[in-house]
N, C-alpha and C positions, 0 to 999 in steps of 0.2 A: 660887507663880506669880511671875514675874521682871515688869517694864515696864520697856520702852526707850522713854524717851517721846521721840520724833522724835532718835536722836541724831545728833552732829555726825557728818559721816564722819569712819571712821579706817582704813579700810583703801585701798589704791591706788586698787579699782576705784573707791572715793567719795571720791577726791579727784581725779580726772579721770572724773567720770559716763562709763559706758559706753556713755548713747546720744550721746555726743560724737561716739563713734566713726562714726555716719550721717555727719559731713565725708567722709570716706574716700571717694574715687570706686568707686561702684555699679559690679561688674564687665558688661558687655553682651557677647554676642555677634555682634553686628551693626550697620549703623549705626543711627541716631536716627530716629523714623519720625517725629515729629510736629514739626517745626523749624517756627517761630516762629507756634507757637498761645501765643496768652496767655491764661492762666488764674486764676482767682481760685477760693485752697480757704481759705473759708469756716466757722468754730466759731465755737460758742459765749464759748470762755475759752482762754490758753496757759500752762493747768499744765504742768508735765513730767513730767505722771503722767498713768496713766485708760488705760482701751484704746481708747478712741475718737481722742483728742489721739497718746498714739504712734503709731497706724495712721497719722492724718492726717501727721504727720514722715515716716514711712518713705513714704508715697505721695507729698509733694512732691519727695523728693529723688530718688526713680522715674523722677518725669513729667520731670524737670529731666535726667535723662540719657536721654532721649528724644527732646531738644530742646524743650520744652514751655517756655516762659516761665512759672515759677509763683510768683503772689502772693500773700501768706497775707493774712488778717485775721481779727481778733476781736474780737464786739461786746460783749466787759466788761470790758474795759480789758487794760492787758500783761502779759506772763509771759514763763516761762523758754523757752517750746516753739521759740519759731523760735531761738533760740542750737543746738537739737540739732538742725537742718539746715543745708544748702548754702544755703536762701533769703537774697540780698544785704538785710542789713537797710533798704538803699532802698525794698525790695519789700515790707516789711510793715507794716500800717496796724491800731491799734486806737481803738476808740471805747467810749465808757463808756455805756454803757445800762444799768437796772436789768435782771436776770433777770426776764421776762415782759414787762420796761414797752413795750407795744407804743403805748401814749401818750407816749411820748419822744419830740417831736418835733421837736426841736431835733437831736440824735444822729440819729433817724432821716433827718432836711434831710443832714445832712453826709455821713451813709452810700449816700443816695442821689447824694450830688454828686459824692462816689469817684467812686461805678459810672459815671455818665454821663462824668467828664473819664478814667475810665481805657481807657475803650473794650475790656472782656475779648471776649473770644471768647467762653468757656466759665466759665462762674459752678458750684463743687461746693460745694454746702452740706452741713453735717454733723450730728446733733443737733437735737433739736426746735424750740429758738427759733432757734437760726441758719438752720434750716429754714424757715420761717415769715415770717422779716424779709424772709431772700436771697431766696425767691424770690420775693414779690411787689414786692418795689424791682427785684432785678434784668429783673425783667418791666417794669416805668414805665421802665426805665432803657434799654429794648431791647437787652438782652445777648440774642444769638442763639442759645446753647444756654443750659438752667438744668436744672442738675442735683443734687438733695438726696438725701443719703445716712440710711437710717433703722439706728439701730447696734442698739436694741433692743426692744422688743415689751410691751404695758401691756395685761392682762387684763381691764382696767376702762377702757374712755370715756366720757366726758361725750356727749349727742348732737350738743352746740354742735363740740366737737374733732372728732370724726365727721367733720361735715359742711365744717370746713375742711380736715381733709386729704384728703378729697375733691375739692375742689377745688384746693388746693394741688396733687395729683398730674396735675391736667389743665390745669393753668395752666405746670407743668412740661416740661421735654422729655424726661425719663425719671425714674422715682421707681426708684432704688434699693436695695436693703438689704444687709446685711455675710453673712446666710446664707439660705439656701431655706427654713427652716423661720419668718426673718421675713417673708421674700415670700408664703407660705401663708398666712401671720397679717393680712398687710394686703390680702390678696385675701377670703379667708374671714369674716373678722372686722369689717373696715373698710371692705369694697367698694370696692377699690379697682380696677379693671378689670387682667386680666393683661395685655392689652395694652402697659400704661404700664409694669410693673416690670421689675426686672431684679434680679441681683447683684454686688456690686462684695466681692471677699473681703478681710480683712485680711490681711496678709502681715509676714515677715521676714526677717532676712539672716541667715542662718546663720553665714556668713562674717564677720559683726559681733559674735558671742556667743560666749561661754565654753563649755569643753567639761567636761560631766560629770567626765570621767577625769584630769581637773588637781587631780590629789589635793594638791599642795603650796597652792596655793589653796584648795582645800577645807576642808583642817586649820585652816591661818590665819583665814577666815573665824566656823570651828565657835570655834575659840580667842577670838576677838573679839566673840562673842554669849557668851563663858562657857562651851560645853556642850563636854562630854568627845567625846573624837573618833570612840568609838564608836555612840554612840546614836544609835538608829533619827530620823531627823529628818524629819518631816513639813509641809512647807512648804504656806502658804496664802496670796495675794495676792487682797485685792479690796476695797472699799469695806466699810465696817463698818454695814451696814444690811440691814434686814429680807428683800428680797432673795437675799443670798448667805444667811441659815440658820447661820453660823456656832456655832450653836448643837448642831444636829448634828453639825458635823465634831466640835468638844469633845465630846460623848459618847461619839461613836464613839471617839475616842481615848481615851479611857476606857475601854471595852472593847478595845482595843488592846493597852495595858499587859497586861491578863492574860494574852496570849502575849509581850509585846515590853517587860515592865517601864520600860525606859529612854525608851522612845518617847515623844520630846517637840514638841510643836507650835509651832510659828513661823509665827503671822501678822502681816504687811508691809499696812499700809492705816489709813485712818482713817475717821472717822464717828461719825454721833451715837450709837449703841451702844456705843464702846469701853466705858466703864464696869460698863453690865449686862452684858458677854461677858466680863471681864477677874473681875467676880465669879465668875460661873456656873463658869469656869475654874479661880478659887480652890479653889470648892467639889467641882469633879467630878475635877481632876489634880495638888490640892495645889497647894504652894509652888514647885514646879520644875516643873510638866508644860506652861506653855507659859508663851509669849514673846509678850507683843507693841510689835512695832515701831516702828509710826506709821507715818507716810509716808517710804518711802524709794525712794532714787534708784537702787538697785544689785541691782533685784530679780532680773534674768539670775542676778548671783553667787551672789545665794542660791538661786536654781533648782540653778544648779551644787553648790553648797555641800550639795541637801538628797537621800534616798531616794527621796522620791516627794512630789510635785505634789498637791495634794487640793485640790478643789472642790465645796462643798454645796449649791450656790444651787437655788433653784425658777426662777430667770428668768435667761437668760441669751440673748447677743448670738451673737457668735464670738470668743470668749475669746482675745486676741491672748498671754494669759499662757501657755494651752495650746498654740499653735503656738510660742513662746518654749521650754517645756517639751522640746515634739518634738524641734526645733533643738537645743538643750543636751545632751539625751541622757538627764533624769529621766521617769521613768515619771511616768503619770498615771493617778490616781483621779478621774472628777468622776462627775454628776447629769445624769439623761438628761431635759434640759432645753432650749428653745431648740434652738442651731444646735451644741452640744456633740457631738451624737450624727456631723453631719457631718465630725469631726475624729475622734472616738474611737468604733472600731469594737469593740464589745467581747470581750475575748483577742485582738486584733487588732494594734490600735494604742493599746490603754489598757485598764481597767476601767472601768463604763457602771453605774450602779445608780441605782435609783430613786430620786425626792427623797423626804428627809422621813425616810428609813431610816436611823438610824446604826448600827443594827447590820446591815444591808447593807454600810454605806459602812465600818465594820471590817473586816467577813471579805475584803474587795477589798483592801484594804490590806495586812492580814496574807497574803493571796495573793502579792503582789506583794513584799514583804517575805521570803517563803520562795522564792521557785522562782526563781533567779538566770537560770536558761537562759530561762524562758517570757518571763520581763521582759525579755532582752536581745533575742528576737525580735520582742516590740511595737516597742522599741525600734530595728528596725532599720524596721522597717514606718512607724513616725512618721518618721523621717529623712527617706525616700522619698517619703510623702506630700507633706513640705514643700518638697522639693525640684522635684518634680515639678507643685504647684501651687498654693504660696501662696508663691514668689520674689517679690521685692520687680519684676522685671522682666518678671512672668507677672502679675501683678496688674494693671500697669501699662498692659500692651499690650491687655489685656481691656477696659478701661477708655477707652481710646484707641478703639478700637473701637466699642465704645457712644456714645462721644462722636459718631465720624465719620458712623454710623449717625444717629444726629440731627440732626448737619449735613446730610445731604443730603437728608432728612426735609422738611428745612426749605427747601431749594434745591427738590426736586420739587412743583411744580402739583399741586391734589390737583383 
């Protein structure tokens, strides 16, 4: 088993990060619908990583050719994320709160003193505490719409949590989610009345990403992880916790090998499991059957770079790695999980197998692995998908929408 523990970039795409490329003006068909709403999009933290933070990038730089005035902030102090948008770093503000310290009140005084001197229109929170903070300051603060976005779904609550997102969703103007199958979960689960919800999907730019069929980039990449340029390569991005199941995908890839010998795994992500997953791997694929990266910045490339896409989690949001996947043109294997199953239809637009399975999540693979013609029709079927409805300008105007929907919400006498 190889580790790359976080390394430097060395190929082109990591020494000019690709989501650099969100500067580029966003192509529109039409003009700007929402000219001078101001907005405030609201997280947690500004890693340059996470599917939640790059949604949040690609949707400011959306609303921002829309005409939207968009201001970022984050309440745990700065990061990279606003450098990979159009946002003029005038417009972005961070504050240092502890994660949960909802007794911060000195950060919280200032956070509320933003909202009140900046006068938003429309406050989009993201994320549980940024959820939690935004919308009850933005409420003291009388921002006229407040709208909090839920990216993913927790089998287990507290009844204390319960009962504040409960009323967090009615102190709201719309409670949100990234898939229908989170919107089920927080009506069913969390009673939260359907009235209040809605969906807001992630999206991205096709036109911003790498294509599968850039074999001279592909080679150079495999070249630059060490691996021969034949082998089956089986790429994995996601957080290294209990979660994503990484553990399965290693097995399965282990059963793998006995039709595809060479077939070697590459996972891109960090967390408190590397260690026991980097074992487990030692012991089930040997010294060479997988790779792992750490946190990196060039995950498109190695989409590009890899056969298929693999995802094993039991809990999942709407995997913004998956519609990345579509876009690039690598098949996907993931776990009929969350909002997964609304991206990958199974023989459709992906393979779909149950959690928990790795010798399901083999025989998908090695499917996908053999039949070049079936894989190039999911593959054309995901294209289409994304094209048709998780554009960075189809998300955007959805979204706009819901907004104006609550604006006049809020103008009508009841």
């Amino acid at each position: 088993m190889q580790s790359i523990r976080d390394a430097e970039p060395q190929t082109r795409w990591d020494r000019h990060p690709p989501a650099a490329a969100l500067r580029r003006p966003l192509r529109r068909d039409c003009a700007p619908i929402a000219p001078g709403l101001k907005m405030l999009l609201l997280i947690n933290s500004f890693p340059d990583h996470g599917g939640a933070e790059m949604a949040l990038a690609t949707l400011a730089d959306a609303l921002q050719a829309e005409g939207v005035e968009v201001h970022l902030a984050s309440l745990l102090g700065p990061g990279p994320l606003p450098g990979l948008t159009r946002v003029p770093a005038a417009r972005v503000a961070t504050f240092r709160l502890r994660h949960g310290g909802y007794g911060d009140l000195r950060e919280l005084r200032r956070f509320y003193a933003y909202l009140r001197r900046s006068r938003f229109d429309v406050v989009n929170t993201h994320l549980e505490f940024a959820n939690t903070v935004g919308v009850i300051l933005a409420r003291l603060a009388r921002v006229p719409v407040v709208i909090p976005v839920t990216h993913s779904m927790r089998p287990r609550r507290r009844r204390r949590r319960l009962w504040i997102n409960r009323w967090l969703a009615r102190l709201a103007s719309r409670q949100l989610a990234v898939s229908k199958a989170i919107v089920d979960h927080l009506q069913s689960q969390e009673g939260i009345p359907p009235e209040c919800l809605g969906v807001l999907r992630n999206a991205v730019d096709p036109g911003q990403l790498p294509r599968a069929g850039d074999t001279t980039e592909k080679q150079a990449l495999r070249r630059m992880l060490g691996l021969p340029p034949a082998v089956p390569l089986i790429f994995h991005a996601g957080s290294l916790r209990e979660a994503k199941r990484q553990e399965d995908l290693i097995r399965a890839v282990r059963l793998l090998r006995r039709q595809e010998p060479g077939a070697t795994l590459v996972i891109a992500g960090a967390g408190p499991r590397r260690r026991e997953l980097e074992r487990l791997a030692q012991s089930e694929l040997g010294a060479d059957g997988a790779l792992f990266l750490g946190h990196r910045r060039d995950v498109p490339q190695l989409l590009a770079a890899a056969d298929l896409l693999a995802l094993s989690s039991v809990r999942e949001g709407l995997p913004v790695v998956i519609l990345e996947s579509f876009a690039i043109g690598t098949p996907v294997v993931a776990t009929a999980v969350g909002g997964v199953g609304e991206l990958v239809v199974d023989g459709e637009t992906g393979r779909l197998v149950a959690p928990r399975r790795p010798a399901e999540l083999a025989r998908a693979m090695a499917q996908i692995l053999g039949d070049a013609a079936q894989c190039q029709r999911m593959l054309r079927n995901a294209q289409a998908l994304v094209a048709e409805r998780f554009t960075p300008a189809a998300v955007a105007r959805s979204f706009l929408r819901i907004v104006e929907e609550a604006r006049e919400a809020r103008r009508t006498p009841r």
